[in-house]
C-alpha positions as CSV (number, residue, x, y, z in Angstrom):
1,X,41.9,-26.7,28.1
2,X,42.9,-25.6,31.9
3,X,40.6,-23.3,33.2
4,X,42.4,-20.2,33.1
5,X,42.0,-19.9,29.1
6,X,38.9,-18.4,29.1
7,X,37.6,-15.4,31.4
8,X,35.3,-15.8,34.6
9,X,33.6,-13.0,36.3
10,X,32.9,-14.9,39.2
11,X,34.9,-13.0,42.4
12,X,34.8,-10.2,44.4
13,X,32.3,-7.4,44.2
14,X,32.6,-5.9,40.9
15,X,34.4,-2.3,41.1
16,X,31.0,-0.5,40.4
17,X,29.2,-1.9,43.2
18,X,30.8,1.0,45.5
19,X,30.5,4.1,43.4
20,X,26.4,2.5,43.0
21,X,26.1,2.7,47.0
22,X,27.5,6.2,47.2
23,X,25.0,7.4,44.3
24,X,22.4,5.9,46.0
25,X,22.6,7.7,49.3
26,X,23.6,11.2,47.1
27,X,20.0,10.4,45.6
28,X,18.1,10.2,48.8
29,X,19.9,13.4,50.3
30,X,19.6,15.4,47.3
31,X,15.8,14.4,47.3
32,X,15.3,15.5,50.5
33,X,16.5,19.0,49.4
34,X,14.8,19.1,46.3
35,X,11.2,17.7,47.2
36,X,10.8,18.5,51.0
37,X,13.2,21.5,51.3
38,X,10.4,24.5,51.8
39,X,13.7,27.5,50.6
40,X,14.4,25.8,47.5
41,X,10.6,25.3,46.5
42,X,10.1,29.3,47.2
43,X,13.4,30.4,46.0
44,X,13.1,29.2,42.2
45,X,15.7,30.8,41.3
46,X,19.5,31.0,41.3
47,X,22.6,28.8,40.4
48,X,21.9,26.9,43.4
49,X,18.7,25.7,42.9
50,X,19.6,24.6,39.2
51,X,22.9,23.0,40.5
52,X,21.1,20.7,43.6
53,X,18.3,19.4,40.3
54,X,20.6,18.4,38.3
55,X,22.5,16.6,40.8
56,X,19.7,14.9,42.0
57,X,19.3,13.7,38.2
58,X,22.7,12.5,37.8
59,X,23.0,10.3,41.2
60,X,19.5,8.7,40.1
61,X,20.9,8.3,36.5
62,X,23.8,7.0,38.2
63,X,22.2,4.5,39.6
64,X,19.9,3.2,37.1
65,X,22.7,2.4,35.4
66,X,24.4,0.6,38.3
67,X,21.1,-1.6,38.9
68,X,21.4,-2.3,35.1
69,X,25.0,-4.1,35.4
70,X,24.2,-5.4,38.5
71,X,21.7,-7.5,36.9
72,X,24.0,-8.0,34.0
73,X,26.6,-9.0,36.2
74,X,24.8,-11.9,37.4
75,X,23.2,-13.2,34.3
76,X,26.8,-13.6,33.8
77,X,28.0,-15.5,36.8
78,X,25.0,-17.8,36.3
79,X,26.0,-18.2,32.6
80,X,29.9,-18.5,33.5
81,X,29.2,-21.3,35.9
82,X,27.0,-23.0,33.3
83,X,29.5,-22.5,30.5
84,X,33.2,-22.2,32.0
85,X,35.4,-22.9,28.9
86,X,33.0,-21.3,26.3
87,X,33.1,-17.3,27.1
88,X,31.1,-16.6,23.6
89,X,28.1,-17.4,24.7
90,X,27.9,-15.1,27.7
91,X,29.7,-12.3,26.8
92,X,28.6,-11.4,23.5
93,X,24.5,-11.6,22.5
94,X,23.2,-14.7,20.7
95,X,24.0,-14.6,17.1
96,X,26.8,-14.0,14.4
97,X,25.7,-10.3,13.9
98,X,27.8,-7.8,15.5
99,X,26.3,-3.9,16.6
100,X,28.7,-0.9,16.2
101,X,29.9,0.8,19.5
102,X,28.1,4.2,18.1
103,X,25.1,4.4,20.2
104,X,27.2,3.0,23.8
105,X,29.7,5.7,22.9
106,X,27.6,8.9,22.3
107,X,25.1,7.8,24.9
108,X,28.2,7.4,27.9
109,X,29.3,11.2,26.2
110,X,25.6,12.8,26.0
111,X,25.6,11.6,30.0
112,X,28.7,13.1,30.6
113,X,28.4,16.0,29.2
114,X,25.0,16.5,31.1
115,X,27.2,15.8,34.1
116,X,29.6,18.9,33.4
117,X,26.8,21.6,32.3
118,X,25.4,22.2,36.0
119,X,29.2,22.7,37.0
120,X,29.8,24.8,34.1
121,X,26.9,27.3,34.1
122,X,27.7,27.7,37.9
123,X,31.1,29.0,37.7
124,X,30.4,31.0,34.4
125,X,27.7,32.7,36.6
126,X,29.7,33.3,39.2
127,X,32.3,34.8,36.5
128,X,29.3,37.1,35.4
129,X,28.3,37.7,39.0
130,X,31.6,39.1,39.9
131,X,32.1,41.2,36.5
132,X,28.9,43.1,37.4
133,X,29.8,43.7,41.2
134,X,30.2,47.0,42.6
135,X,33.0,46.0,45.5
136,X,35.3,43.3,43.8
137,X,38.8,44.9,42.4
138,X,38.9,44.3,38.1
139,X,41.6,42.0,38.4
140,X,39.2,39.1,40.2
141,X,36.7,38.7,37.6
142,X,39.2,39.0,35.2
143,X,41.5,36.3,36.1
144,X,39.1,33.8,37.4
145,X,37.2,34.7,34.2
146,X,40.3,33.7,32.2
147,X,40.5,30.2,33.7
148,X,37.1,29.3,33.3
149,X,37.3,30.3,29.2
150,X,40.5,28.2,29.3
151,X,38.5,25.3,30.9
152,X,35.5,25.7,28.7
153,X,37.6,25.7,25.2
154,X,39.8,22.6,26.5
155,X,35.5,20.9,27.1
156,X,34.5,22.2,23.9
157,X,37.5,20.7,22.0
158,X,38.1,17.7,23.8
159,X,33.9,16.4,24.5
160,X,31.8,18.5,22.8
161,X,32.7,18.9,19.5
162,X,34.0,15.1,19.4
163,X,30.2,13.9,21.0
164,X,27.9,15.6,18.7
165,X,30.6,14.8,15.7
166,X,30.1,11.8,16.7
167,X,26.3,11.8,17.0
168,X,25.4,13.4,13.7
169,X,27.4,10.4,12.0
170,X,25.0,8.2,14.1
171,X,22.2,10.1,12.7
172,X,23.7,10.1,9.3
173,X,24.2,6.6,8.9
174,X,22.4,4.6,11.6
175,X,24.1,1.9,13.4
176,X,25.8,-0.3,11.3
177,X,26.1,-4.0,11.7
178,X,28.8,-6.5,11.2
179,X,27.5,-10.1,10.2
180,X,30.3,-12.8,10.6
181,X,30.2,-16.7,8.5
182,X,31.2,-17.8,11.8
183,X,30.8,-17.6,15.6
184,X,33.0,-17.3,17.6
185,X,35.9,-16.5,15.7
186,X,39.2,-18.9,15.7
187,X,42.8,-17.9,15.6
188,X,44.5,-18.5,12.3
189,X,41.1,-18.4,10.7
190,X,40.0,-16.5,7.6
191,X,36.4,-15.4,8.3
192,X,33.5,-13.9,5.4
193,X,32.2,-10.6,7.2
194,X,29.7,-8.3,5.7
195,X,29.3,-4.8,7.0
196,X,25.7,-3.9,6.8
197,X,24.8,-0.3,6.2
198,X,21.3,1.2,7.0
199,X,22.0,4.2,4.4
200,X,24.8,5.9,3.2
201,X,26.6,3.3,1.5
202,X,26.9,4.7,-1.9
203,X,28.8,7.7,-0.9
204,X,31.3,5.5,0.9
205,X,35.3,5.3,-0.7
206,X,38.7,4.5,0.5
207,X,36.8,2.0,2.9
208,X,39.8,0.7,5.1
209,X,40.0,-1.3,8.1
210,X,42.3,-2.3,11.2
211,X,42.2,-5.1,13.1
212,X,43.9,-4.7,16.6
213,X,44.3,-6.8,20.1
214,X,43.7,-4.3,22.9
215,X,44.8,-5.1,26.8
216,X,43.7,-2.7,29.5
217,X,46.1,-2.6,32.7
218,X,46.0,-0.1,36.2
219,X,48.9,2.5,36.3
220,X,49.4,4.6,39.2
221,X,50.5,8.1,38.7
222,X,52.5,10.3,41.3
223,X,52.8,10.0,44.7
224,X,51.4,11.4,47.9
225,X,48.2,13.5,47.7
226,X,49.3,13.9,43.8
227,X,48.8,10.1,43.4
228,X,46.1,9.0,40.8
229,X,45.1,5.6,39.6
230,X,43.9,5.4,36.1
231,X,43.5,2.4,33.1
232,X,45.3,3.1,30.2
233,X,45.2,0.6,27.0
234,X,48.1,-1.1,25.8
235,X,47.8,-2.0,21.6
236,X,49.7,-5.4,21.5
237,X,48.8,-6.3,18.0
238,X,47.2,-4.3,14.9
239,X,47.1,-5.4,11.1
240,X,45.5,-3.2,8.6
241,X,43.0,-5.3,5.8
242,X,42.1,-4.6,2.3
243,X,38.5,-3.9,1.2
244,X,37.8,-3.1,-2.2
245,X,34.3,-1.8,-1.8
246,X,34.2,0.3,-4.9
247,X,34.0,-3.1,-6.9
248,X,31.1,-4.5,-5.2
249,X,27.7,-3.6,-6.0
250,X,25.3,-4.1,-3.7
251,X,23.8,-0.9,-2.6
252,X,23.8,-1.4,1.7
253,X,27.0,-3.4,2.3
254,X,30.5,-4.5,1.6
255,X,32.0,-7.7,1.9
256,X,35.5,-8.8,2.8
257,X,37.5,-11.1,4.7
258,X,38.4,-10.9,8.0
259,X,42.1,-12.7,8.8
260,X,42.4,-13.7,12.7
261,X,46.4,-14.2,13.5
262,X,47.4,-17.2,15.4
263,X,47.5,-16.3,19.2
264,X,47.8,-18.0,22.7
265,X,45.2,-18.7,25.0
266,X,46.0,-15.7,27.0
267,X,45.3,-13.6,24.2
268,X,40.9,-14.2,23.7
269,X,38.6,-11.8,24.1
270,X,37.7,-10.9,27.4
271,X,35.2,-8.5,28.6
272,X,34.1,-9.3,32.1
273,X,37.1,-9.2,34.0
274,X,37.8,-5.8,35.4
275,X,40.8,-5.4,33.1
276,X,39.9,-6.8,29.6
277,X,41.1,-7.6,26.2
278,X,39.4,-6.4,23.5
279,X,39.7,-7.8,19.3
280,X,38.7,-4.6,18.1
281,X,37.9,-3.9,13.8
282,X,37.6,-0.4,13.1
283,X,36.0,0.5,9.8
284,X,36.3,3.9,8.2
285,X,35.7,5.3,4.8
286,X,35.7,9.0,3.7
287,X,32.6,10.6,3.0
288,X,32.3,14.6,1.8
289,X,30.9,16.0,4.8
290,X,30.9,13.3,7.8
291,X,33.8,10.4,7.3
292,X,32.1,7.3,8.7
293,X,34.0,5.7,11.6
294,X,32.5,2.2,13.4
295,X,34.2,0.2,15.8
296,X,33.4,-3.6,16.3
297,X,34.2,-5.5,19.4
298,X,34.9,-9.2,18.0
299,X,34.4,-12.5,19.8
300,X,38.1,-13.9,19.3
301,X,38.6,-16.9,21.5
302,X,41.2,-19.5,21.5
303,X,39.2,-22.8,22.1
304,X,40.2,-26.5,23.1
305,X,39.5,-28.7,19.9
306,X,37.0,-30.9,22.0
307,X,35.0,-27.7,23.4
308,X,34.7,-26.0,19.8
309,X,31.2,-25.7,18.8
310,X,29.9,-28.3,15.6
311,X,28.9,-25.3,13.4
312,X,30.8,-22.3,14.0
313,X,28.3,-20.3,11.8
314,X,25.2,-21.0,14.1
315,X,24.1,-18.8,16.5
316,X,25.4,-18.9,20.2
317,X,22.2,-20.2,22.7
318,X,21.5,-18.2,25.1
């Protein structure tokens, strides 16, 4: 198998190395201001004061998280170079059991929407401010204070109602757990998968699933100073599978099979690259009250027949 069928992050600086620097320096500024700065330890109050804190917070939570995927990132170099053709066993964790994205998902919103409070109770206050001043004509506070309530029911819809929806199912249900008869998965392979459930699984029904082959790719927007850069996901493949959970007894999972399509080389999971392709299963079920939605990311690799591991239903080394 040539080199190029299976993923390297070996390369340039990874494209959060920069944003990592610039949080850094924001974090030593901002803690000048907020521990050494003698007007903001007086003046305890105000928007401002509130506004430099919680920036200070963010940049440091910024980077925390950068210092954890720097050290990620070179576990996997190291691994990469000590495993070129077999991608499984660095980017996916040791074993045929499978974690929901639930947790990673309401954790990156929680920390975004952390991000966007500071910001929001500033220019709310600034709405109020104006509302209650003496020398400001009606039609200022009244204009500007329609555009914030615009931008604050487009954040509720859009992240905040989505984030705790998302972690009160978390709550509900715990993080589920998908536990795969073989590791990593083949193309043109049927599979035995068992979805574990912590609790909830007797008021699951209509259990369904969808397996699907995701690409990310860079599209630039506009041009001039309108011109944006963002990564949008292309869908090149999606096949829905049958469960029949209401037939099975067992009281904190269902079984079923899981059918991977025939596929190139081009086409395995890859998740260190800075644009990756992603096997994705998405389980959902109804539920009175809270549905249950769970996505899985799958290890889905097209392998060389000499370079495929003797039992496919151990474990991964580390």
């Amino acid at each position: 198998m040539s080199a190029s069928a299976q993923p390297t992050p070996a390369g340039p600086p990874p494209k959060w190395l920069i944003p990592t620097l610039g949080g850094l320096v924001v974090t030593l500024v901002l803690s000048r201001l907020v521990v050494f700065d003698d007007f903001l330890l007086q003046e305890r109050r105000g928007v401002l004061h509130v506004l430099v804190h919680a920036l200070f917070v963010g940049a440091l939570v910024g980077v925390l998280v950068g210092l954890v995927r720097a050290v990620r990132w070179v576990r996997l170099n190291r691994l990469s170079r000590e495993f070129p053709h077999q991608a499984w066993l660095w980017e996916f964790p040791p074993k045929a059991e499978l974690v929901d994205q639930q947790l990673t998902t309401v954790t990156r919103d929680l920390l975004g929407l952390a991000f966007l409070a500071p910001f929001l109770l500033f220019f709310n206050g600034a709405v109020a401010s104006l509302a209650f001043a003496e020398d400001v004509p009606t039609a200022v506070p009244l204009l500007f204070g329609a555009f914030i309530l615009g931008l604050d029911v487009v954040i509720v819809r859009k992240a905040v109602i989505p984030t705790f929806t998302a972690l009160l199912a978390l709550l509900r249900y715990g993080r589920t757990r998908l536990r795969l008869s073989q590791f990593p998965l083949l193309p043109d392979t049927e599979t035995e998968a068992e979805l574990l459930l912590p609790r909830g699984r007797e008021k699951l029904s209509n259990v369904r699933a969808v397996l699907r082959r995701v690409r990310e790719r860079r599209v630039t927007r506009g041009s001039g100073k309108n011109k944006s850069t963002e990564t949008v996901r292309d869908r090149e493949y999606m096949d829905a599978l049958r469960i029949e959970a209401e037939e099975q007894e067992s009281p904190d999972s269902i079984s079923f099979v899981l059918k991977v399509p025939a596929m190139e080389p081009g086409h395995s999971t890859d998740l260190s690259n800075s644009y990756r392709c992603l096997w994705e299963l998405q389980l959902t079920a109804d539920v009175p009250g809270l549905d249950l939605d769970v996505t899985f990311l799958l290890p889905v690799y097209w392998v060389a027949e000499e370079l495929r591991p003797s039992s496919l239903g151990a474990p991964a080394p580390r």
